[in-house]
C-alpha positions in Angstrom: 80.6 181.7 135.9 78.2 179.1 134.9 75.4 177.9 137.6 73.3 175.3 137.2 70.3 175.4 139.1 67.0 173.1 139.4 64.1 175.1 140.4 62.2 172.3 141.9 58.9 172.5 143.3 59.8 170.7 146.5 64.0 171.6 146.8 66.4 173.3 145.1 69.3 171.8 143.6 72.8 173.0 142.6 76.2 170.8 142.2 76.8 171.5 145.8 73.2 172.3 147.7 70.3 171.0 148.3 67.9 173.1 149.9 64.1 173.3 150.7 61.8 175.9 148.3 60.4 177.9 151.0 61.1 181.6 152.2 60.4 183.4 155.0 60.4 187.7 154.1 61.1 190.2 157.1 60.8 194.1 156.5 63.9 194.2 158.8 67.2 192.2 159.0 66.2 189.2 161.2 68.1 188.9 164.5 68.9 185.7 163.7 72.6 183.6 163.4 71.6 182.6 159.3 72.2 183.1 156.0 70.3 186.7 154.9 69.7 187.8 151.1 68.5 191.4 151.0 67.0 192.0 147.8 64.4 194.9 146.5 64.3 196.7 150.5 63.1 193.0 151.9 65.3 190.7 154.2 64.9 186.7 152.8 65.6 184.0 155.4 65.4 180.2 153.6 62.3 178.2 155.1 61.6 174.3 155.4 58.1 175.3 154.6 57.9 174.6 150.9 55.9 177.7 148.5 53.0 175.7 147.8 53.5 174.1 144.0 53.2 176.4 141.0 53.5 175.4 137.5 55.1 178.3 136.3 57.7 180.1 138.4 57.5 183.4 137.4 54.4 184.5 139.2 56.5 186.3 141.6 60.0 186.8 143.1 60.5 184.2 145.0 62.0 181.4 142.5 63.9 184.5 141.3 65.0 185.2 145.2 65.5 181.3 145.6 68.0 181.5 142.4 69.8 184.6 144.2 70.2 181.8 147.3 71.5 179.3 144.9 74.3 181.7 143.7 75.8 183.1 146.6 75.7 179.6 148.2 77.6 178.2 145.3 80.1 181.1 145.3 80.3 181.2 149.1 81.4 177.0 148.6 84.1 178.3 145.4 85.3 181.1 147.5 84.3 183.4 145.0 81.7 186.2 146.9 83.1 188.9 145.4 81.4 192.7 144.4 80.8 191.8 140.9 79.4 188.8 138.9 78.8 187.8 136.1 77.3 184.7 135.1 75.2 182.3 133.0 72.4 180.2 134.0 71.8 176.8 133.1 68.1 176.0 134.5 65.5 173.7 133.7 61.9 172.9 133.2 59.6 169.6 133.2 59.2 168.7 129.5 55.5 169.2 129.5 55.9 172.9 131.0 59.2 173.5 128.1 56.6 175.6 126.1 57.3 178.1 128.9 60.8 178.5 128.8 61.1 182.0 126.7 59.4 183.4 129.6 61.3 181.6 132.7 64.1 182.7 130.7 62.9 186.6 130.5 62.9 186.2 134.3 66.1 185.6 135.5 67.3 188.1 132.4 66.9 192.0 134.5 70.5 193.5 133.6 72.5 194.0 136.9 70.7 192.7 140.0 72.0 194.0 142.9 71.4 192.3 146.3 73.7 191.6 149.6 74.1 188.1 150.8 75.1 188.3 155.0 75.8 191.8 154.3 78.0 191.3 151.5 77.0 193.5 148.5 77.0 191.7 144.7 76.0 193.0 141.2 75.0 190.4 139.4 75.0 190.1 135.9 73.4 187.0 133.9 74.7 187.4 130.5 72.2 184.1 129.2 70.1 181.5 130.4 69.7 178.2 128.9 66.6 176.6 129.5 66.7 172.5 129.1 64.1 169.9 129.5 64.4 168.7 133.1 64.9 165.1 132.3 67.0 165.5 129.5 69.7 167.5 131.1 70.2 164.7 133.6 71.2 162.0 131.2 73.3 164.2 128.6 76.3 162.8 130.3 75.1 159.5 129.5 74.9 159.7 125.6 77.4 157.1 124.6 75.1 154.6 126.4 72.1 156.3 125.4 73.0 155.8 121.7 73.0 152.1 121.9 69.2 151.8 122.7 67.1 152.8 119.6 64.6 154.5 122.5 65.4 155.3 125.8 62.5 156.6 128.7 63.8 158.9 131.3 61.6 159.2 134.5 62.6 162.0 136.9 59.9 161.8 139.6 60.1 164.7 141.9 58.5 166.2 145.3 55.3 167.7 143.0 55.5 166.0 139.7 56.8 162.9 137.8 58.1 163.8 134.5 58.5 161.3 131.8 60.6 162.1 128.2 61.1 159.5 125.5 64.6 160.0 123.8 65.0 158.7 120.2 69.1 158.1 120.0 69.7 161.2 122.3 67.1 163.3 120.8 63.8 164.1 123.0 60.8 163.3 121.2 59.1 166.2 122.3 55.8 164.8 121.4 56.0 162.2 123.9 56.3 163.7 127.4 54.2 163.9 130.3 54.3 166.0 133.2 52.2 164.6 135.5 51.3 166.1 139.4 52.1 162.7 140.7 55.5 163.1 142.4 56.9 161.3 145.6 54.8 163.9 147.9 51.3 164.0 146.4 51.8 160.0 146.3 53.3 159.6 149.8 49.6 161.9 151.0 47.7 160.0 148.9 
C-alpha cells in the first residue's frame, strides 16, 4: 500500500486527514474514549498542542509516531487494519531542507515496526520511501498546464514556513528555492 503523508510543522496531512502535530505520551493506556497508538512500551494520544517547529524531523520519535497515526488512520478509512502491512511512503520536505532527505528517509526505513492502534496489533513493513520537494509534489498533477509557461513559481505557505520553488517546464530549479520561517502562524503572531 502506498501512503502519502505531509509531515507538516503545524498539521499533518494525508488524502483523507488532517490532523494537528502534537502528542501527548502516557506510561499507561489512557482511560480515555480516543484513538491509542502503543509503540516502543509508551501509550500516544494525538494533541492540539503543536511539537514546537523543528527543521529536521528526525530528532526524535515523534514525527515517526505521528507517521504511525497517519497509517492506521488511513487504513482504518480503507477498511484495511489488518496484522500485517506492508507499505511505501511517499513523504515530503520543504525544498530548502531537500538536502536532508537521505536521512528523513533512513527514518521511517527500521524493517518491521510493530505497534497496536486501539488495541489492534500491526507489523509494519515500509519497503521504500520516496522523498519529494514539498511544493513540487503538489503541482505534478498539473504538468500539462505547467508546460505551457516557460517558468512557473509554486508558493506553498504553511503553519511554520513559506516555501517557494521555481519550475523550469516541470523541472525544479533547485537552485532557486527558499524556505523561509515565515508561514501563516509566525505572520498571524507577528
Amino acid at each position: 500500500m502506498l501512503f502519502a503523508i505531509d509531515h507538516g510543522n503545524s498539521a499533518i496531512k494525508t488524502p483523507s486527514f488532517v490532523f494537528t502535530s502534537g502528542l501527548t505520551d502516557y506510561p499507561v493506556k489512557p482511560p480515555v474514549e480516543t484513538d491509542v497508538l502503543e509503540f516502543g512500551g509508551t501509550f500516544w494520544t494525538l494533541s492540539g498542542e503543536r511539537i514546537p517547529y523543528m527543521r529536521d524531523k528526525t530528532k526524535d520519535e515523534r514525527f515517526f509516531v505521528l507517521s504511525l497515526f497517519a497509517i492506521a488512520k488511513e487504513l482504518r478509512q480503507r477498511e484495511a487494519l489488518q496484522p500485517m502491512v506492508e507499505a511505501e511512503l511517499a513523504i515530503g520536505l520543504p525544498p530548502e531542507h531537500y538536502e536532508l532527505r537521505n536521512r528523513f528517509a533512513d527514518y521511517f526505513k527500521r524493517g518491521i515496526v510493530q505497534f497496536k492502534f486501539n488495541d489492534s496489533p500491526i507489523s509494519l513493513m515500509i519497503r521504500q520511501v520516496l522523498v519529494y520537494p514539498q511544493a513540487y509534489a503538489a503541482v505534478v498533477p498539473q504538468a500539462q498546464i505547467i508546460l505551457k509557461n516557460p517558468r512557473t513559481f509554486v508558493v506553498d505557505i504553511g503553519g511554520f514556513t513559506t516555501d517557494v520553488l521555481l519550475l523550469r517546464g516541470v523541472q525544479p530549479d533547485m537552485q532557486f528555492c527558499r524556505s523561509l520561517e515565515m508561514g501563516a502562524i509566525p505572520m498571524a503572531n507577528g
